[in-house]
Backbone as a chain_set.jsonl record, in Angstrom:
{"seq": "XXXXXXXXXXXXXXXXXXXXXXXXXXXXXXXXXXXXXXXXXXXXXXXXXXXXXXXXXXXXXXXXXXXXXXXXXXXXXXXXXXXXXXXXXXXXXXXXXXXXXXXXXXXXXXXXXXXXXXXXXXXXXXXXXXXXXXXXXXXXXXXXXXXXXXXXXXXXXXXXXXXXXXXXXXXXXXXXXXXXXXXXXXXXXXXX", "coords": {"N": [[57.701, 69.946, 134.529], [59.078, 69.173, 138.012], [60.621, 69.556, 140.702], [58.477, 71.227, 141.877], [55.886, 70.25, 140.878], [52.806, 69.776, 142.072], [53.278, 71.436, 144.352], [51.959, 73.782, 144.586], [49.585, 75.946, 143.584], [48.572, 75.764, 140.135], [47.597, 77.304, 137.078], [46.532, 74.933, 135.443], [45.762, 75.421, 132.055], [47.112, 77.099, 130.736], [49.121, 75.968, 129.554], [50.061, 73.569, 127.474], [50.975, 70.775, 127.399], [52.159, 68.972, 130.202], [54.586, 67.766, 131.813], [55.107, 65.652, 134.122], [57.72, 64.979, 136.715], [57.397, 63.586, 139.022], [57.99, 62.554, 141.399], [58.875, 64.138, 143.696], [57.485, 64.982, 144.949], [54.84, 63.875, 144.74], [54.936, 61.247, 144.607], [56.521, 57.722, 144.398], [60.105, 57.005, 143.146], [60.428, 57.517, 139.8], [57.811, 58.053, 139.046], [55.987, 59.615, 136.949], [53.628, 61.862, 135.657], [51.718, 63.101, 133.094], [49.482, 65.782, 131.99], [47.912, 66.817, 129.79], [46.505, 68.861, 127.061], [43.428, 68.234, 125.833], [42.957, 68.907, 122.413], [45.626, 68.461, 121.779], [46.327, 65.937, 121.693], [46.829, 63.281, 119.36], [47.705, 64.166, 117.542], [50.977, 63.344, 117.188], [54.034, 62.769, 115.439], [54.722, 60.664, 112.906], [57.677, 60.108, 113.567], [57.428, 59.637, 116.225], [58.014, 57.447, 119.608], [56.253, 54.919, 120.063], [55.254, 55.455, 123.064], [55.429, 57.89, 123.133], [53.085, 58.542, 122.397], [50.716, 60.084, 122.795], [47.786, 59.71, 122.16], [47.083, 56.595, 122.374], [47.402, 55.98, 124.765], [45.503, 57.747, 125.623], [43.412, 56.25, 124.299], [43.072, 53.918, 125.386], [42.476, 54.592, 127.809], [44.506, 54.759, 129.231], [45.725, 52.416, 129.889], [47.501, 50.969, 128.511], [50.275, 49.867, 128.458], [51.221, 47.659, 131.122], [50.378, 49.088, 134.118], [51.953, 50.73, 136.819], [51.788, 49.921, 139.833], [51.937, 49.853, 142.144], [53.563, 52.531, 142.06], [50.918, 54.448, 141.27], [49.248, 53.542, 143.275], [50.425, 55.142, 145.928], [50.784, 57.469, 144.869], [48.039, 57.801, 144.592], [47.208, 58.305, 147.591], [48.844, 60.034, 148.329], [47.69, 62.204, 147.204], [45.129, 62.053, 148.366], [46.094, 63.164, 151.006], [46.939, 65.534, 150.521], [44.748, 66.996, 149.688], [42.863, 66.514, 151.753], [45.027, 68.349, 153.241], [43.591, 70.519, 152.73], [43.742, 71.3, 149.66], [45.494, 72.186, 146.83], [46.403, 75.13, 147.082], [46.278, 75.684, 150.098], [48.472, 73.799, 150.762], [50.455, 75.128, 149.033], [50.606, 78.017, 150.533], [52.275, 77.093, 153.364], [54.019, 75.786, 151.993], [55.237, 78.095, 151.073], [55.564, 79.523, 153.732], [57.818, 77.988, 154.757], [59.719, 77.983, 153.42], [59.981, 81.286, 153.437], [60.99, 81.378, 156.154], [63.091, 80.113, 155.98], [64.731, 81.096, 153.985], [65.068, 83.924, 154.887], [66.499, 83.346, 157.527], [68.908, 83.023, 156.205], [69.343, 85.289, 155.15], [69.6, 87.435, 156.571], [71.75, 86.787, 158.519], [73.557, 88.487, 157.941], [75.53, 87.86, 156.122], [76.705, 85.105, 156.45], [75.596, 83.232, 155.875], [75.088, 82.164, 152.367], [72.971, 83.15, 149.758], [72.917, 81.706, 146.679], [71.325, 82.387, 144.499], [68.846, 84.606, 142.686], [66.536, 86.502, 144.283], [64.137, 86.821, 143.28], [63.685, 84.183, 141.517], [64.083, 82.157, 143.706], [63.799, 79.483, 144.925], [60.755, 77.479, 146.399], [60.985, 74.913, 147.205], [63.82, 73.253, 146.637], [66.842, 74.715, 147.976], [69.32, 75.958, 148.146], [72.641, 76.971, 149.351], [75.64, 78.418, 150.787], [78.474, 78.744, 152.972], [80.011, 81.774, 154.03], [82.878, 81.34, 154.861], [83.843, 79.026, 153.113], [85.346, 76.957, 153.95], [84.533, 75.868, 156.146], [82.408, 74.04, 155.343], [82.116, 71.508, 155.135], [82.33, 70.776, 157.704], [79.792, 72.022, 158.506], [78.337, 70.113, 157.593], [78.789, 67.824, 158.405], [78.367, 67.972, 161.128], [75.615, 68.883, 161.34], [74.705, 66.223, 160.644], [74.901, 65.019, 163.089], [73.254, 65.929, 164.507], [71.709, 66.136, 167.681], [68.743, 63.563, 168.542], [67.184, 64.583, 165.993], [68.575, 63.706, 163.383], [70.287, 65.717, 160.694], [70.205, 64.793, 157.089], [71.539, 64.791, 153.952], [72.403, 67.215, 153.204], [74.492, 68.47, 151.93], [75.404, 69.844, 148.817], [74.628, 69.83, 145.223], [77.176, 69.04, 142.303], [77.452, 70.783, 140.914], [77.015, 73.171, 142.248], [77.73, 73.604, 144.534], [78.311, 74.031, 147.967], [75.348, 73.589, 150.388], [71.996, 72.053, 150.657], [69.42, 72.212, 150.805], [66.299, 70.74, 150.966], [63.395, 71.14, 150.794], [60.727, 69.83, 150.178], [56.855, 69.226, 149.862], [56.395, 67.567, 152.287], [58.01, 67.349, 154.062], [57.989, 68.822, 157.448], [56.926, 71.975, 158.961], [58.352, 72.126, 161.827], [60.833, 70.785, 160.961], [61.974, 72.395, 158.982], [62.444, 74.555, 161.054], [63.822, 73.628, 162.621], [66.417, 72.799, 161.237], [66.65, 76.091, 160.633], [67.644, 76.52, 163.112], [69.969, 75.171, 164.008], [71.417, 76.249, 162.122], [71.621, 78.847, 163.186], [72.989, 78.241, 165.567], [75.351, 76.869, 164.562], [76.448, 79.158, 163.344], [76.959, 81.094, 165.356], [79.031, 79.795, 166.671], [80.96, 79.681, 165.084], [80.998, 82.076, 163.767]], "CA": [[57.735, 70.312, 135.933], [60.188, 68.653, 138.577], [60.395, 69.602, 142.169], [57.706, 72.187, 142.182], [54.86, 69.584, 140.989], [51.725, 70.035, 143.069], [53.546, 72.164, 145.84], [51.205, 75.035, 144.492], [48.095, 76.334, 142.474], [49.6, 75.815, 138.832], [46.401, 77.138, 135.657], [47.319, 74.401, 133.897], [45.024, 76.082, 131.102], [47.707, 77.942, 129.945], [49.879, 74.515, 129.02], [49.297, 72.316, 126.072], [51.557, 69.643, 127.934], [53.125, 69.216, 131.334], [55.377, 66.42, 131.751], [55.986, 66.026, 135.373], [58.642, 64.204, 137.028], [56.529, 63.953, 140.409], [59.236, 61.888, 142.227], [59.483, 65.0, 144.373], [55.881, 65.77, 146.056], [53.517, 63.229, 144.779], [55.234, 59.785, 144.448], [58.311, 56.986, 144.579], [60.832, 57.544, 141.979], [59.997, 57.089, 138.323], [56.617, 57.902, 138.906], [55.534, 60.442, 135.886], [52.123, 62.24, 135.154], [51.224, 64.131, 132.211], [48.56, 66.447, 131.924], [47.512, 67.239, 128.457], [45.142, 69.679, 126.123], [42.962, 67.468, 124.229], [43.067, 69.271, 121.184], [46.566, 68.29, 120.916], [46.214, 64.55, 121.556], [46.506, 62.666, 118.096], [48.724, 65.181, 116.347], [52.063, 62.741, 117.235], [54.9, 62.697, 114.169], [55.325, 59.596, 112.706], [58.607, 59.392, 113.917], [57.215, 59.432, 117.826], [57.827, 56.298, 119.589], [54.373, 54.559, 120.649], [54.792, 55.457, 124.526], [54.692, 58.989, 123.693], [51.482, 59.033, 121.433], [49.499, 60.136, 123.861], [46.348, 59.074, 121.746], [47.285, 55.303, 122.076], [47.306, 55.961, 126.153], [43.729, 58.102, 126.293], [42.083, 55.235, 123.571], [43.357, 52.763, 126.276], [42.018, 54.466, 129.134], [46.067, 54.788, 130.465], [46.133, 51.002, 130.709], [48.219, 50.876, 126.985], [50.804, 48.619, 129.131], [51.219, 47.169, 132.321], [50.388, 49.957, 135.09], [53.06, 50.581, 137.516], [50.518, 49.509, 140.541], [52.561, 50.261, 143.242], [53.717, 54.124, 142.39], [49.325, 54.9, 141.346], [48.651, 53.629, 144.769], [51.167, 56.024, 146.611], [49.8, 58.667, 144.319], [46.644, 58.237, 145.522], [47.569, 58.332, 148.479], [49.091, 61.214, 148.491], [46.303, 63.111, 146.813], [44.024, 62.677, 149.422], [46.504, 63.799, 151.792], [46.786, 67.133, 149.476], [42.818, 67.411, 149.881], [42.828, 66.591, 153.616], [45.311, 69.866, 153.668], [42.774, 72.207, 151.869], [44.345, 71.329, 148.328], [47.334, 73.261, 146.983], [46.396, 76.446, 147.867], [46.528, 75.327, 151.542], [49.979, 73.566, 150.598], [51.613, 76.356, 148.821], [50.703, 78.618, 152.008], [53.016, 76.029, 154.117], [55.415, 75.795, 151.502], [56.054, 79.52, 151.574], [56.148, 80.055, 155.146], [58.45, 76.981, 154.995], [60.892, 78.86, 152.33], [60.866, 82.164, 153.906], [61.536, 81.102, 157.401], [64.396, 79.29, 155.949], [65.687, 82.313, 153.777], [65.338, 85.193, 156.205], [67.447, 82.87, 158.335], [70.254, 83.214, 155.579], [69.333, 86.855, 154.611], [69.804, 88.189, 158.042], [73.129, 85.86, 159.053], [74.896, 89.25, 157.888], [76.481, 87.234, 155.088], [77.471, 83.888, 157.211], [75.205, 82.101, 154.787], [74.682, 82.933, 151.311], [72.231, 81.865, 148.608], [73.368, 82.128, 145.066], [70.191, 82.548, 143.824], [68.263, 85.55, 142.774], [65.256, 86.158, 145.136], [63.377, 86.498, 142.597], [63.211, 82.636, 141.193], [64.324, 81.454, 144.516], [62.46, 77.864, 144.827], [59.762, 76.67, 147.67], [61.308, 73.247, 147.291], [64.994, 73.453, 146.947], [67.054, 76.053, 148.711], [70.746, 75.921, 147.517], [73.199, 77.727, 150.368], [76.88, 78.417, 150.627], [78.57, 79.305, 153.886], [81.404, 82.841, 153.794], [83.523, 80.713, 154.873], [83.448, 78.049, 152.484], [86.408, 75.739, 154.623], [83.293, 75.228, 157.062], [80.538, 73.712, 154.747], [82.016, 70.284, 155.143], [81.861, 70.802, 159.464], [78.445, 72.304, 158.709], [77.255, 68.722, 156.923], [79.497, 66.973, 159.633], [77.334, 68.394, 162.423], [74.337, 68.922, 161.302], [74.313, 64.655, 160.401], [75.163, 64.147, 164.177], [72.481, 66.646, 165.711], [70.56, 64.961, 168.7], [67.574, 63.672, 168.428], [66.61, 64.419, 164.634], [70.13, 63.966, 162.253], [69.694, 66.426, 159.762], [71.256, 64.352, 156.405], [71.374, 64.65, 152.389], [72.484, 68.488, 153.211], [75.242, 68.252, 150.687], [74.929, 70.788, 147.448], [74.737, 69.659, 143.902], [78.409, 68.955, 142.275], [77.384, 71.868, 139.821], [76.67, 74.454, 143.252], [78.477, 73.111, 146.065], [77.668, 74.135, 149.514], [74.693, 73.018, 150.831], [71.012, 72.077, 149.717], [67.913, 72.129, 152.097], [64.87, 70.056, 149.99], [62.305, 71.126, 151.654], [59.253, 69.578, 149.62], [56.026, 68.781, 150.582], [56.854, 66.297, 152.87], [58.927, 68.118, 155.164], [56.904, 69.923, 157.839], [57.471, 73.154, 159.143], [59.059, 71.816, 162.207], [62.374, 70.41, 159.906], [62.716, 73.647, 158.748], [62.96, 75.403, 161.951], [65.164, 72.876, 163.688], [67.608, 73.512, 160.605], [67.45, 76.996, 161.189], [67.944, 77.119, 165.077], [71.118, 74.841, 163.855], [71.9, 77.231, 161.358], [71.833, 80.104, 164.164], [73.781, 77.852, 166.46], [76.477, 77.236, 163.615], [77.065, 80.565, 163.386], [77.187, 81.592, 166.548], [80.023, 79.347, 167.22], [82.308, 79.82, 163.889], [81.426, 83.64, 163.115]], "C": [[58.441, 69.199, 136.697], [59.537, 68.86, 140.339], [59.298, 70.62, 142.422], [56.283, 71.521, 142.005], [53.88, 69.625, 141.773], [52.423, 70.458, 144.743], [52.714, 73.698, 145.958], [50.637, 75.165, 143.239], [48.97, 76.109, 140.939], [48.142, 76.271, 137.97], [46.748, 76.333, 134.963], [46.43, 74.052, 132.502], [45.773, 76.453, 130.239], [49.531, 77.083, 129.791], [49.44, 73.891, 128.309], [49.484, 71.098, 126.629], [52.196, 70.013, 129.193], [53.386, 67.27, 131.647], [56.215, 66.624, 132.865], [56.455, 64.596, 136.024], [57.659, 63.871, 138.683], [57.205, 63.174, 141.476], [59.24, 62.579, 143.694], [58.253, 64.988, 146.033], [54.695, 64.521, 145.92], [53.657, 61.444, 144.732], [56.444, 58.823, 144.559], [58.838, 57.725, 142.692], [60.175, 57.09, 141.066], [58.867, 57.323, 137.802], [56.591, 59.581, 137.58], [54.04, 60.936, 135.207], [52.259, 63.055, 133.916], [49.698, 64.45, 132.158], [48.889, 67.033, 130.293], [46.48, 67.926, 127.739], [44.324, 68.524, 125.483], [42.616, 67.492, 123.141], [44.168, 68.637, 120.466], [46.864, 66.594, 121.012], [45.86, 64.02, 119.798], [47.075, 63.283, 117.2], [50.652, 64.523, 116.743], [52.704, 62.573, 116.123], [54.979, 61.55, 114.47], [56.242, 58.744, 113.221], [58.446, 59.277, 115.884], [57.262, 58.194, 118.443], [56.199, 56.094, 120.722], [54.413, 55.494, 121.879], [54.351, 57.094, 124.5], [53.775, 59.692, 122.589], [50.877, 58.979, 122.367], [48.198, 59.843, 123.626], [46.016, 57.616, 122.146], [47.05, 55.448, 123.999], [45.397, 56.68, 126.535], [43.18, 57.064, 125.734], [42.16, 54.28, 124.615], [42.984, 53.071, 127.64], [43.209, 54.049, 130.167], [46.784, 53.393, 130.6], [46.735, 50.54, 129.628], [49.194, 49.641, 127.336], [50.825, 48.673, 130.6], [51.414, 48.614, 133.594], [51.448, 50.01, 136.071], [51.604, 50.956, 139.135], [50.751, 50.515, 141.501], [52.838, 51.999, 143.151], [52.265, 55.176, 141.965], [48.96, 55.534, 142.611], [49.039, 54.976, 145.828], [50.93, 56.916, 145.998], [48.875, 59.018, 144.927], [46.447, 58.881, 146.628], [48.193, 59.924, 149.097], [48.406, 62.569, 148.015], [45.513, 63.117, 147.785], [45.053, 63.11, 150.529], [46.573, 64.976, 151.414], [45.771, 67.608, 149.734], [42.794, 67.32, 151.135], [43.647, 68.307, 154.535], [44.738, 71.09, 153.352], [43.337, 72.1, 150.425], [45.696, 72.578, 148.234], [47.169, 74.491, 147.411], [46.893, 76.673, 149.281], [48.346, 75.033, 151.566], [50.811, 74.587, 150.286], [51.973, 77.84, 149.705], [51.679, 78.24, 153.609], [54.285, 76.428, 153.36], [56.099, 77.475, 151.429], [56.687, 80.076, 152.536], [57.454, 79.226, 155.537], [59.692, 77.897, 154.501], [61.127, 79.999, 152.941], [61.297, 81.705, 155.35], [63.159, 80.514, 156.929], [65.659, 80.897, 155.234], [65.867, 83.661, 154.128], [66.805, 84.482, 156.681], [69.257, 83.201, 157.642], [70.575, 85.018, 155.218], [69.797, 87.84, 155.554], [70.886, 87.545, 159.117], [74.356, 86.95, 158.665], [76.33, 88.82, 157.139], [77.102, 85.779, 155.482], [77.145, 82.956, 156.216], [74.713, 83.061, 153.649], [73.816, 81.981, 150.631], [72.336, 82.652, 147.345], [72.367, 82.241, 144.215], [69.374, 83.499, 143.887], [67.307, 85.579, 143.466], [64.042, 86.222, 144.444], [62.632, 85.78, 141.611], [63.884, 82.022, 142.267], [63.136, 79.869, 144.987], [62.125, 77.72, 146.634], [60.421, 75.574, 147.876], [62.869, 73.092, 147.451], [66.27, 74.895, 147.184], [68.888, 75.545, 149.07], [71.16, 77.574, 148.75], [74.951, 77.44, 150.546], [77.433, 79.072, 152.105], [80.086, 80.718, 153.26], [82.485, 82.525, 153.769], [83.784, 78.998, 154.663], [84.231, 76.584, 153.114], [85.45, 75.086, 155.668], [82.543, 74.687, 156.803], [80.809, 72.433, 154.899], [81.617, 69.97, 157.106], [80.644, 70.77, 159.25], [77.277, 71.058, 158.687], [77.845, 67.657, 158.276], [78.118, 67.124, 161.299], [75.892, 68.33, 162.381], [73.723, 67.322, 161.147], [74.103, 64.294, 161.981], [74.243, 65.143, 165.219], [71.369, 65.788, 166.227], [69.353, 65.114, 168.338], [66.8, 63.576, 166.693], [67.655, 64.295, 163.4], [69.472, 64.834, 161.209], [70.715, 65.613, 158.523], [71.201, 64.883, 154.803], [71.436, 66.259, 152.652], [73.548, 69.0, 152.113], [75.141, 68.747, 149.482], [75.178, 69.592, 146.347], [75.957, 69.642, 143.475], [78.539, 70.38, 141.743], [77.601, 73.395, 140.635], [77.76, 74.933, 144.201], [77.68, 73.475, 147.047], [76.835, 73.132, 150.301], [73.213, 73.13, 150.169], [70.127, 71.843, 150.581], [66.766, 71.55, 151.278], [63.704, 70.307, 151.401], [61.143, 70.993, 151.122], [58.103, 69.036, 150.563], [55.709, 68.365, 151.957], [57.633, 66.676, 154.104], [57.895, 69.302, 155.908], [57.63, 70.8, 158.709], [58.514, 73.134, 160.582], [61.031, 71.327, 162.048], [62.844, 71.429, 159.993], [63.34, 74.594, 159.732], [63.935, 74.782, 162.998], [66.451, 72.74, 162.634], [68.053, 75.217, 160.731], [67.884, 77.568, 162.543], [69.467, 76.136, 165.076], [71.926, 75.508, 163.584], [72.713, 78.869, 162.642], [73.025, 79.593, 165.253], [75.184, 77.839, 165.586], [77.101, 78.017, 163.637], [77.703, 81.381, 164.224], [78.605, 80.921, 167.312], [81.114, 79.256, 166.159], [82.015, 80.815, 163.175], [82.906, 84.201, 163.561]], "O": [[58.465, 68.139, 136.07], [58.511, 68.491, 140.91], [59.308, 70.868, 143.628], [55.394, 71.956, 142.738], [54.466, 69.317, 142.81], [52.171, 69.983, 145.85], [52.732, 74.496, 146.895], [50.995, 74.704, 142.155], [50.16, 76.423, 140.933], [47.299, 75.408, 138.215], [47.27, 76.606, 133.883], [46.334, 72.951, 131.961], [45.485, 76.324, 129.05], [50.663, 77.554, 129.904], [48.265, 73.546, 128.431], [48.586, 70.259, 126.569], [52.713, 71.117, 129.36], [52.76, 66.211, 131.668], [57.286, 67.221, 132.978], [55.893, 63.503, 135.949], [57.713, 65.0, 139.172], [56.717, 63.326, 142.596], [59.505, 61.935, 144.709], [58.251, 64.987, 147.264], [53.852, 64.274, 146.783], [52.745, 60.62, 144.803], [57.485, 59.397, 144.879], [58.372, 58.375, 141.756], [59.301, 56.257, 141.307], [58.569, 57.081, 136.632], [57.426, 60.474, 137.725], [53.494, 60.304, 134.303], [53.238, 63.8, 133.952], [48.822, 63.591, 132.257], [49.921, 67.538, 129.85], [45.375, 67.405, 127.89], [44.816, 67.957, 124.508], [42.051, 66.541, 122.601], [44.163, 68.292, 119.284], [47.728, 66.131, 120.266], [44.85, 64.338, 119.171], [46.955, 62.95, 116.02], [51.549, 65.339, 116.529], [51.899, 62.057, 115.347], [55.188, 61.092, 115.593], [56.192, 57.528, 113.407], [59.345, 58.865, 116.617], [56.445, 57.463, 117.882], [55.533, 56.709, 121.554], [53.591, 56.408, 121.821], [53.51, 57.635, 125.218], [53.731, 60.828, 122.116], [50.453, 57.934, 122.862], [47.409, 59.696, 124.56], [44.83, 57.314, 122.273], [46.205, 54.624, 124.35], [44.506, 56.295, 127.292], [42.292, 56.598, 126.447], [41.086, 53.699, 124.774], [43.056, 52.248, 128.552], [43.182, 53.441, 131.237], [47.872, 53.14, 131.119], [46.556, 49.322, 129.606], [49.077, 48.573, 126.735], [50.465, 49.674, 131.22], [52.537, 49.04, 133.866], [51.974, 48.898, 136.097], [50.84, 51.909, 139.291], [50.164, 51.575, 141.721], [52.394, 52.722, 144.043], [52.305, 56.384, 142.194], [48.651, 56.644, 143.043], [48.19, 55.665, 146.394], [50.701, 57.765, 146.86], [48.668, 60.027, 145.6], [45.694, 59.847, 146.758], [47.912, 60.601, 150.086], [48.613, 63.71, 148.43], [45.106, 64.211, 148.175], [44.301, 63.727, 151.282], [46.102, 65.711, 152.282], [45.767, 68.793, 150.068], [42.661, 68.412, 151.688], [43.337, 68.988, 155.513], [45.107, 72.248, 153.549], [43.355, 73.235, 149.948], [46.373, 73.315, 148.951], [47.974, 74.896, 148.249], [47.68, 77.552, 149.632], [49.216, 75.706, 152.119], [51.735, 74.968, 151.005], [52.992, 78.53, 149.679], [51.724, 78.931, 154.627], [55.246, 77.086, 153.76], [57.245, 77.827, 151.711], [57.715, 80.753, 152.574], [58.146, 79.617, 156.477], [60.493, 78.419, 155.275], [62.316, 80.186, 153.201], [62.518, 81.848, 155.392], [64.167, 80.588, 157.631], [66.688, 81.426, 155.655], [66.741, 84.401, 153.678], [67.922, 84.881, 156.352], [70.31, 83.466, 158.221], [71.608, 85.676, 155.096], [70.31, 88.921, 155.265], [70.854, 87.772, 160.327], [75.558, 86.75, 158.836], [77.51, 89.126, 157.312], [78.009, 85.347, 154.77], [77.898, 82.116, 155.723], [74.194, 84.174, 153.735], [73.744, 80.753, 150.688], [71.988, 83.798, 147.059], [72.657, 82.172, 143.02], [68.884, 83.638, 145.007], [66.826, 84.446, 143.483], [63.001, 85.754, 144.903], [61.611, 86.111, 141.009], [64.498, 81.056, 141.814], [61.951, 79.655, 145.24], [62.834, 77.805, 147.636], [60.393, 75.231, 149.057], [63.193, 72.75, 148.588], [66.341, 75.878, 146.448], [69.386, 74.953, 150.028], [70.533, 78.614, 148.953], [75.416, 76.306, 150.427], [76.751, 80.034, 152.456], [80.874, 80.537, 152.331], [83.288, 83.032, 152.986], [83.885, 78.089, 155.486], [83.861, 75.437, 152.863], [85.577, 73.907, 156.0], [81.665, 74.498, 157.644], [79.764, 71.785, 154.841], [80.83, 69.147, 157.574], [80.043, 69.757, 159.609], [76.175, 70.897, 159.21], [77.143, 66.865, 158.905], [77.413, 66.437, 162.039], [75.142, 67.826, 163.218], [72.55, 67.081, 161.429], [73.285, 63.421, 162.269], [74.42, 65.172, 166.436], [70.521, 65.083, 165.678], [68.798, 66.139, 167.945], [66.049, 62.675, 166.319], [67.359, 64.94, 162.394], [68.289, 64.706, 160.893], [71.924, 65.662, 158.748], [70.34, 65.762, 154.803], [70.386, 66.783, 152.281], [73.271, 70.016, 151.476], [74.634, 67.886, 148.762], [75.83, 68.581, 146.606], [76.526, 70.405, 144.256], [79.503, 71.094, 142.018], [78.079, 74.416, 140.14], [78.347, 75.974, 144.498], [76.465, 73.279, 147.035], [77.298, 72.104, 150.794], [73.002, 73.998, 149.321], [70.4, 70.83, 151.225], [66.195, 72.541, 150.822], [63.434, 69.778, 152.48], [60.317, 71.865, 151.395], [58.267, 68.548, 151.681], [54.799, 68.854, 152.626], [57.652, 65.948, 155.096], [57.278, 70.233, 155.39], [58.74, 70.525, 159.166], [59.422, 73.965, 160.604], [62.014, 71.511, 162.766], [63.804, 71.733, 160.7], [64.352, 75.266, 159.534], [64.591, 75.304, 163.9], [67.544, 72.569, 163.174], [69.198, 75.65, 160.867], [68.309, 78.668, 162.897], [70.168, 76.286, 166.077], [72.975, 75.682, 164.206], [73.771, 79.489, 162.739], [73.85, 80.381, 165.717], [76.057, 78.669, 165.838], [78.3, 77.923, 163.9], [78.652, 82.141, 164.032], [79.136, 81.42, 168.304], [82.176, 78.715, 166.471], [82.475, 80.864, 162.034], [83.3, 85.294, 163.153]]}, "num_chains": 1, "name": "protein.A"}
């Protein structure tokens, strides 16, 4: 798991392993949780290197080597803010309304903005967008950096996508989203 990491309810019953990048929602970079079965703890091949015998980390009680102090803390930290919102349930109720508000806005632009992505694995968290007129997407990042009051920045697609890329994790509250799309509407309205 990646950018979707505690942005919503996950069973993680029906996982042996989850090996999450949590960079996104729950911590600074590098930071990494796994959640594990403990049936399958202690069944590591030979050729595994130590860090990922996960037996050698539960016998150690996690502390196998030197803790990374600093990205725990900000964990923590961000867990009880998770619980202070009603836990994920609460969150992934946010993050939805967050996501569709944003892709109505493109769905109903009458094609101005597109999203190359089926709606049916369209992501809560990142929200990949292309304008019709693709000679505009560099204005679009141009403007939207220099809007008063809140710069909107890091709007810039993926090399792999292009266009544009809206991250709207956690972290981003529903305000963001709607002052990108009342940009979005303004955009349009002046280079349809």
């Amino acid at each position: 798991m990646s950018s979707n990491f505690c942005s919503k309810l996950v069973d993680v019953s029906k996982f042996g392993l989850i090996y999450a990048g949590a960079q996104k929602n729950v911590g600074p970079s590098g930071v990494t949780i796994v959640i594990m079965r403990k049936d399958l703890v202690g069944n590591a091949q030979e050729i595994t290197p130590v860090m990922f015998d996960y037996k050698i980390h539960v016998d150690n009680n996690s502390l196998y080597n030197t803790p990374p102090c600093y990205g725990i803390y900000m964990c923590g930290l961000v867990f009880e803010d998770l619980l202070a919102q009603g836990g994920l349930k609460e969150v992934e109720k946010k993050n939805i309304k967050k996501a569709q508000i944003l892709y109505d806005a493109m769905d109903e632009s009458n094609g101005f903005y597109r999203c190359p992505i089926e709606k049916s694995v369209r992501s809560l968290m990142n929200v990949p967008f292309t304008l019709e007129k693709s000679d505009l997407e560099v204005e679009f990042i141009k403007e939207a950096a220099k809007e008063k009051n809140q710069k909107m920045i890091q709007l810039k697609g993926q090399r792999s996508v292009g266009g544009m890329r809206a991250s709207i994790y956690n972290a981003m509250p529903l305000a963001g989203v709607e002052k990108l799309v009342a940009f979005m509407k303004d955009f349009q309205v002046r280079h349809a």
